[in-house]
Backbone atoms as SQL, in Angstrom:
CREATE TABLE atoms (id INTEGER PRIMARY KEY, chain TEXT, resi INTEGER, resn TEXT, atom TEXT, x REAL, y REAL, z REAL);
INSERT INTO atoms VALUES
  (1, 'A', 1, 'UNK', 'N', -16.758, 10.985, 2.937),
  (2, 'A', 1, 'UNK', 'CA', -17.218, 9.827, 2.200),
  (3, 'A', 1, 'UNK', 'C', -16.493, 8.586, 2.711),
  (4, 'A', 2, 'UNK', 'N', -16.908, 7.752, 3.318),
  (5, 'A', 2, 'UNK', 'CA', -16.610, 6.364, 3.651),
  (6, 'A', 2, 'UNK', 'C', -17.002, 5.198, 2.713),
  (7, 'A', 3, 'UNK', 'N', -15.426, 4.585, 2.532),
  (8, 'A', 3, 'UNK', 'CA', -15.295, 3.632, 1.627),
  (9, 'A', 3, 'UNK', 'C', -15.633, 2.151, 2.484),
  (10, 'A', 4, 'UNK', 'N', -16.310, 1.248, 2.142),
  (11, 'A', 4, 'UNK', 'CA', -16.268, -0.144, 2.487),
  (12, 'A', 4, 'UNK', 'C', -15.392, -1.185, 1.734),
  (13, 'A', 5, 'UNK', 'N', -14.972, -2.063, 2.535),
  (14, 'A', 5, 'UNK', 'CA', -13.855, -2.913, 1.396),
  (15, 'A', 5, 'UNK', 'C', -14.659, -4.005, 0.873),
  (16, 'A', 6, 'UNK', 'N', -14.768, -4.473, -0.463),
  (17, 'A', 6, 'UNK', 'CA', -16.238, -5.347, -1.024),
  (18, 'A', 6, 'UNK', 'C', -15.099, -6.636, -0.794),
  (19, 'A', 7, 'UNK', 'N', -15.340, -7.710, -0.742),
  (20, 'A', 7, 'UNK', 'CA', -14.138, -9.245, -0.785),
  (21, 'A', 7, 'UNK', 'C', -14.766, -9.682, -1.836),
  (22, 'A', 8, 'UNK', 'N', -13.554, -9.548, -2.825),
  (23, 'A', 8, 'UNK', 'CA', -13.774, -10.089, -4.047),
  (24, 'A', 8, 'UNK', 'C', -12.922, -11.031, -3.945),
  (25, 'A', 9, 'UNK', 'N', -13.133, -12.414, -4.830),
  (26, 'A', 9, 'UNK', 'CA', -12.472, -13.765, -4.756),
  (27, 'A', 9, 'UNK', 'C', -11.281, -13.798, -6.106),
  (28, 'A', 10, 'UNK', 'N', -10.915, -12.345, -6.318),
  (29, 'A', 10, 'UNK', 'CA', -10.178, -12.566, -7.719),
  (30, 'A', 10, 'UNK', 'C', -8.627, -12.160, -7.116),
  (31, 'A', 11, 'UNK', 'N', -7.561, -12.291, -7.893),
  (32, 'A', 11, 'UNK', 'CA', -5.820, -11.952, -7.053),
  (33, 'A', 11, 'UNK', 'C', -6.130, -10.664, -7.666),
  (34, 'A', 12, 'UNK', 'N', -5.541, -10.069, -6.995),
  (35, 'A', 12, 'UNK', 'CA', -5.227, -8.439, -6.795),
  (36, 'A', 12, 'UNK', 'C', -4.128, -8.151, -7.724),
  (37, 'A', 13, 'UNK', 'N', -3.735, -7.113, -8.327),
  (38, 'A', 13, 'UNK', 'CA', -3.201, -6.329, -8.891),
  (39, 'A', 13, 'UNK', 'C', -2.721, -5.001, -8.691),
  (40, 'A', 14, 'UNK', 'N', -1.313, -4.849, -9.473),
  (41, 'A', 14, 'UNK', 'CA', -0.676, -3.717, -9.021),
  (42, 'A', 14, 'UNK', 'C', -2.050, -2.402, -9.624),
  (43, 'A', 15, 'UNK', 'N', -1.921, -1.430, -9.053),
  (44, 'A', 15, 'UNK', 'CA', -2.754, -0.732, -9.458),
  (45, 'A', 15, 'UNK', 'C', -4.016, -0.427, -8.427),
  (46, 'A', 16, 'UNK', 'N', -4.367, -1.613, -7.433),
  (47, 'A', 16, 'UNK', 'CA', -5.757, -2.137, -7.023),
  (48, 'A', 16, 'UNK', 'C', -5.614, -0.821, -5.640),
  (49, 'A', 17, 'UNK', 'N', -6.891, -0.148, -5.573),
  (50, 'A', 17, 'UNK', 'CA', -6.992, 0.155, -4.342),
  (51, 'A', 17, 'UNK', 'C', -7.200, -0.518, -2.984),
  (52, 'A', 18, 'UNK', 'N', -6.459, -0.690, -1.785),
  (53, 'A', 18, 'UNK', 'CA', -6.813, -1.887, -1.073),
  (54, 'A', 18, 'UNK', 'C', -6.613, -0.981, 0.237),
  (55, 'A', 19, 'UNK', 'N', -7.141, -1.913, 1.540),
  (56, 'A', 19, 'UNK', 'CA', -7.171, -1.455, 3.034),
  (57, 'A', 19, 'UNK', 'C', -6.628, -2.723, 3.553),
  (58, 'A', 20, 'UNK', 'N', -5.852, -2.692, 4.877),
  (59, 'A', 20, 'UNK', 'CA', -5.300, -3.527, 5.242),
  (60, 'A', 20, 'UNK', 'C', -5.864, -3.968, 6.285),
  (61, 'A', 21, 'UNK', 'N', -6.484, -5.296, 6.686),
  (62, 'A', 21, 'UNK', 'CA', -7.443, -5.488, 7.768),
  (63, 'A', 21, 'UNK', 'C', -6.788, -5.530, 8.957),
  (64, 'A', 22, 'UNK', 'N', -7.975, -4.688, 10.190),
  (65, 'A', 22, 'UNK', 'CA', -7.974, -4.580, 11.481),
  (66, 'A', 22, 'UNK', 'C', -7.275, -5.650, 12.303),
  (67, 'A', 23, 'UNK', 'N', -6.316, -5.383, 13.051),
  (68, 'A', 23, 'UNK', 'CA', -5.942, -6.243, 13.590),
  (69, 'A', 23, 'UNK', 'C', -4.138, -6.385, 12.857),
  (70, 'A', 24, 'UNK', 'N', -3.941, -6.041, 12.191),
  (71, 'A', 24, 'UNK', 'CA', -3.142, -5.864, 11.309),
  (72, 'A', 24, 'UNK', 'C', -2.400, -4.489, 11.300),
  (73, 'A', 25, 'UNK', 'N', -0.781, -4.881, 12.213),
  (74, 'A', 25, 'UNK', 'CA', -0.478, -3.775, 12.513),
  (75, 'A', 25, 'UNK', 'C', 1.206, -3.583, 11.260),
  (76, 'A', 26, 'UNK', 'N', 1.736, -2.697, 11.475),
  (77, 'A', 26, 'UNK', 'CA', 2.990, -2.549, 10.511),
  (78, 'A', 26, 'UNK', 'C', 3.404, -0.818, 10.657),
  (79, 'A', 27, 'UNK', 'N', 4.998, -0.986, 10.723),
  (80, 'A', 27, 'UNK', 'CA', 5.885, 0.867, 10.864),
  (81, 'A', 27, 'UNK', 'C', 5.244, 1.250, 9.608),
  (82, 'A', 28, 'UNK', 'N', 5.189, 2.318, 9.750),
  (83, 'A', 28, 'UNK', 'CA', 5.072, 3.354, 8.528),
  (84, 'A', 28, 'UNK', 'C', 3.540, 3.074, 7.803),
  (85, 'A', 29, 'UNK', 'N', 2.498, 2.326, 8.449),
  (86, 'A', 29, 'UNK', 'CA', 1.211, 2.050, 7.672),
  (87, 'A', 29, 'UNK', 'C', 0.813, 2.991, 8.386),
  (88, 'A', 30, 'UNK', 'N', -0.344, 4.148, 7.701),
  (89, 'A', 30, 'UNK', 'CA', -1.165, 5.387, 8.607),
  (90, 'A', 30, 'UNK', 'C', -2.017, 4.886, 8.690),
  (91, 'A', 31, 'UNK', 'N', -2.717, 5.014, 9.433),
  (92, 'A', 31, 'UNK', 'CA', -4.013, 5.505, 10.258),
  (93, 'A', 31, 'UNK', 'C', -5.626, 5.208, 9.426),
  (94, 'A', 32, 'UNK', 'N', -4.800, 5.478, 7.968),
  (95, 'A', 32, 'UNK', 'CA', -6.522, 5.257, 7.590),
  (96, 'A', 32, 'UNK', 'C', -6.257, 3.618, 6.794),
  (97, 'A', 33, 'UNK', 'N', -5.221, 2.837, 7.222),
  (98, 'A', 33, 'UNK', 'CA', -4.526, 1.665, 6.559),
  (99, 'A', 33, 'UNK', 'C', -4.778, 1.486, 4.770),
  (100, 'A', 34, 'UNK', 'N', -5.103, 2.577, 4.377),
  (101, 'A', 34, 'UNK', 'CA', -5.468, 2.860, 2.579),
  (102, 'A', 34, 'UNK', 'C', -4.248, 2.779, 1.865),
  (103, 'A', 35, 'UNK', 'N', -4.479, 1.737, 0.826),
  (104, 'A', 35, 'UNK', 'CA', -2.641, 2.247, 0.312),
  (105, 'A', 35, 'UNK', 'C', -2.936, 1.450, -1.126),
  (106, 'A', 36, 'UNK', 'N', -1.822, 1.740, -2.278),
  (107, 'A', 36, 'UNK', 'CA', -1.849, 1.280, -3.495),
  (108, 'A', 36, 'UNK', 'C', -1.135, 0.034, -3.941),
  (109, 'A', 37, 'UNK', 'N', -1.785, -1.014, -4.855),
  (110, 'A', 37, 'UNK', 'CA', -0.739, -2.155, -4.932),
  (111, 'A', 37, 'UNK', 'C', 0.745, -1.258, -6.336),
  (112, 'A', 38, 'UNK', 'N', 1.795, -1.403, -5.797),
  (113, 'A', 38, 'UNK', 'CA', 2.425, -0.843, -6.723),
  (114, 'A', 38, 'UNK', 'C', 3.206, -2.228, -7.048),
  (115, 'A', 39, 'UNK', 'N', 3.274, -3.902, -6.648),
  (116, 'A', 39, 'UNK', 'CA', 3.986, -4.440, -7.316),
  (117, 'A', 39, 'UNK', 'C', 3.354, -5.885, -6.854),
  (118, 'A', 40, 'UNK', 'N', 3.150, -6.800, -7.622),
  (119, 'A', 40, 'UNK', 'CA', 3.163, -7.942, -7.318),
  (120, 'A', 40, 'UNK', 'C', 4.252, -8.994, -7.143),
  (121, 'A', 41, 'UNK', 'N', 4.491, -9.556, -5.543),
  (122, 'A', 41, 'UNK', 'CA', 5.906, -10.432, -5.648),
  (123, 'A', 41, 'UNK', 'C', 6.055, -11.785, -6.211),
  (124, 'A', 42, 'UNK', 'N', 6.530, -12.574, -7.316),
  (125, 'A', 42, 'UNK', 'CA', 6.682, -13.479, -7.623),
  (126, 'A', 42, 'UNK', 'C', 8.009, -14.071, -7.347),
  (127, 'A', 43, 'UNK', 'N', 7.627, -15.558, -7.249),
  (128, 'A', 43, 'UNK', 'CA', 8.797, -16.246, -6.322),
  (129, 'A', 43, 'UNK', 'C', 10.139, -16.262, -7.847),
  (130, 'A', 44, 'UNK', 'N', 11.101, -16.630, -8.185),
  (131, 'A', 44, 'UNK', 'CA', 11.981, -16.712, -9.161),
  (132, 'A', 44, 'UNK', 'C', 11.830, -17.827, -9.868),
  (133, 'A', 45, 'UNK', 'N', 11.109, -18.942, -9.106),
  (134, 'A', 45, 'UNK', 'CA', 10.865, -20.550, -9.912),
  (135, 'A', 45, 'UNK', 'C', 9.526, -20.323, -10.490),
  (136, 'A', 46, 'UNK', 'N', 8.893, -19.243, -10.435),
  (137, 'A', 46, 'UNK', 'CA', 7.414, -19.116, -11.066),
  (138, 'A', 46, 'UNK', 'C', 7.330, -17.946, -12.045),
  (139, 'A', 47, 'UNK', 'N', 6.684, -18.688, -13.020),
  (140, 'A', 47, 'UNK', 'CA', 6.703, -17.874, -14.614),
  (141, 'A', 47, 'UNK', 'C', 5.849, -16.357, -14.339),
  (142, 'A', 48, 'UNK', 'N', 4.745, -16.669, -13.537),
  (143, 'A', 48, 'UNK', 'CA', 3.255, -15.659, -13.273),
  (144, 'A', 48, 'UNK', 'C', 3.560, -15.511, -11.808),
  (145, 'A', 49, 'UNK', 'N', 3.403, -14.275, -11.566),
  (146, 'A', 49, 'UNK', 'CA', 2.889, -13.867, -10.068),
  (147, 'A', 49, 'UNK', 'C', 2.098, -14.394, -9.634),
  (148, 'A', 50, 'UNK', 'N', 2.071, -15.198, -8.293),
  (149, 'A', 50, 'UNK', 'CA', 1.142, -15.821, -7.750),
  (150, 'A', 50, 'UNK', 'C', 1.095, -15.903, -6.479),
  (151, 'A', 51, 'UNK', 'N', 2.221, -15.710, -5.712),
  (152, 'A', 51, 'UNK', 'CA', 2.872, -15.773, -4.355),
  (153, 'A', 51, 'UNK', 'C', 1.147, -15.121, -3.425),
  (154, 'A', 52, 'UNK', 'N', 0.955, -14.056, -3.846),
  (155, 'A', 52, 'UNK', 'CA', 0.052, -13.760, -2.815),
  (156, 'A', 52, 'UNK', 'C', 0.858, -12.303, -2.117),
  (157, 'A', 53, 'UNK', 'N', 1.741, -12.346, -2.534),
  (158, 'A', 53, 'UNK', 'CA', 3.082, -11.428, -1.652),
  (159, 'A', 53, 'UNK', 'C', 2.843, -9.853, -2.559),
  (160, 'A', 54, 'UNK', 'N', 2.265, -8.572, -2.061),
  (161, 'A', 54, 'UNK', 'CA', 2.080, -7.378, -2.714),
  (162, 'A', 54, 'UNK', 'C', 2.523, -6.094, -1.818),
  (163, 'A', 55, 'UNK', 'N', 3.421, -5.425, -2.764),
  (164, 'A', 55, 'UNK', 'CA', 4.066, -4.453, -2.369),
  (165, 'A', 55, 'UNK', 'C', 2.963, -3.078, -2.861),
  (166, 'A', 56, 'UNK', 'N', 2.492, -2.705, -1.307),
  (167, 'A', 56, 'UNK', 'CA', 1.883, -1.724, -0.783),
  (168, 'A', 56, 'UNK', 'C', 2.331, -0.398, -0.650),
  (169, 'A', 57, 'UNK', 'N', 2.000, 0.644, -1.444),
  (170, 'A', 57, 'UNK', 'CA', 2.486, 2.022, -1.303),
  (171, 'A', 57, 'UNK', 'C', 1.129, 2.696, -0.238),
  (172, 'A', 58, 'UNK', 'N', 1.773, 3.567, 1.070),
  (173, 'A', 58, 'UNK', 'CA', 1.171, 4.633, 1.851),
  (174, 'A', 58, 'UNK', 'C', 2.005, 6.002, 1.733),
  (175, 'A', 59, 'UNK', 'N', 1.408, 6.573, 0.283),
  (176, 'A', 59, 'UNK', 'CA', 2.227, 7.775, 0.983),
  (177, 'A', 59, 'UNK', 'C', 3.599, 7.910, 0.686),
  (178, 'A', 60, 'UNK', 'N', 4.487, 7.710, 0.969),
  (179, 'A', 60, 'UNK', 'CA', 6.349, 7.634, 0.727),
  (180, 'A', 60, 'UNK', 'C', 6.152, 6.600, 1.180),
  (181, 'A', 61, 'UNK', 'N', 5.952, 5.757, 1.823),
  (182, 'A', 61, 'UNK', 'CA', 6.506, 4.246, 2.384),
  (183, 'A', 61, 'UNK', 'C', 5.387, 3.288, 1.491),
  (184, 'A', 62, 'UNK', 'N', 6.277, 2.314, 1.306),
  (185, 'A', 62, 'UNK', 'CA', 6.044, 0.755, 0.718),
  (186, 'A', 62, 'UNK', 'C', 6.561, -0.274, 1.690),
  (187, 'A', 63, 'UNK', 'N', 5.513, -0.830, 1.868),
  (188, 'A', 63, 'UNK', 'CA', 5.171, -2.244, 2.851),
  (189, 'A', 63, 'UNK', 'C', 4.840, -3.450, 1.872),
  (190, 'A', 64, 'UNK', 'N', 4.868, -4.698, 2.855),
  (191, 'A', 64, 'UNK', 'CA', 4.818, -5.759, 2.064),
  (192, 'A', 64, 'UNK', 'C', 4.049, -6.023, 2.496),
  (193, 'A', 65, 'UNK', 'N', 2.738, -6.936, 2.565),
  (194, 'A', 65, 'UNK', 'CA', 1.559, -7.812, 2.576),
  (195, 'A', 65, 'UNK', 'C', 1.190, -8.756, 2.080),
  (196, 'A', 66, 'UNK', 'N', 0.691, -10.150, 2.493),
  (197, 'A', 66, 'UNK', 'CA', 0.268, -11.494, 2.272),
  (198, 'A', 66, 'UNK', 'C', -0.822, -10.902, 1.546),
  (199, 'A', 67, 'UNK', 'N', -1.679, -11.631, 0.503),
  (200, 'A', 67, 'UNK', 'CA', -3.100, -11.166, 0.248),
  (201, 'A', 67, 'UNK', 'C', -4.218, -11.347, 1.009),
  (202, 'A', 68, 'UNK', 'N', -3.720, -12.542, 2.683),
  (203, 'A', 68, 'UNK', 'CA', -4.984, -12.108, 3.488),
  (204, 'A', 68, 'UNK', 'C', -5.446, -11.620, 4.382),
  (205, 'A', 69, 'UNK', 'N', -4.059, -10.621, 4.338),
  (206, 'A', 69, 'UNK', 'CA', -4.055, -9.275, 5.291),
  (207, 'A', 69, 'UNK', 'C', -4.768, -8.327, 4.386),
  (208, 'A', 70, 'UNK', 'N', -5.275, -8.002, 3.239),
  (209, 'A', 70, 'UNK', 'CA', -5.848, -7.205, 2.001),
  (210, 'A', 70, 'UNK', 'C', -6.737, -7.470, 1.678),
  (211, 'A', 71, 'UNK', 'N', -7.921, -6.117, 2.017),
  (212, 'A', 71, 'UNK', 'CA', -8.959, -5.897, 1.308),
  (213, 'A', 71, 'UNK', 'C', -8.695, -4.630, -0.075),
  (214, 'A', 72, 'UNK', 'N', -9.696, -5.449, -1.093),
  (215, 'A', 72, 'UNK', 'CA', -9.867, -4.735, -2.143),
  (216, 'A', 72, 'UNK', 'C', -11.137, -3.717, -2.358),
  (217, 'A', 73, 'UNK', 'N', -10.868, -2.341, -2.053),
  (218, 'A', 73, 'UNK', 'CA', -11.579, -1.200, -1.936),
  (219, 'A', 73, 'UNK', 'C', -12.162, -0.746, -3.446),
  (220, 'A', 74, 'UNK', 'N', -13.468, -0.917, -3.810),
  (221, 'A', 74, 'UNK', 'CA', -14.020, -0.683, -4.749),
  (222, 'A', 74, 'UNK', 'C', -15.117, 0.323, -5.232);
């Protein structure tokens, strides 16, 4: 079963299934670049997460990602 990534215009969330776009390389990201948001980064001068900055689980490893390296898999 092959998933397509839909581009939705909304901020992402921990929880969100996402793929990391082509072209877009990083240690420890596999092969099928599929991975879970497990945290949203907010800067310390900001009340709400907003940075754009999301900590990516593959597996045992967690990576960091901009949100426009991230598609949201639906």
């Amino acid at each position: 079963m092959a998933t397509t990534p839909t581009p939705i215009n909304e901020p992402l969330h921990a929880g969100d299934l996402v793929r990391v776009k082509e072209g877009t390389e990083a240690p420890g990201m596999p092969e099928s670049r599929t991975g879970l948001i497990v945290e949203v980064v907010s800067h310390p001068s900001e009340t709400a997460p907003r940075s754009g900055i999301y900590m990516v689980r593959f597996g045992t490893s967690i990576l960091r990602f901009h949100q426009m390296f991230l598609e949201r898999i639906t």
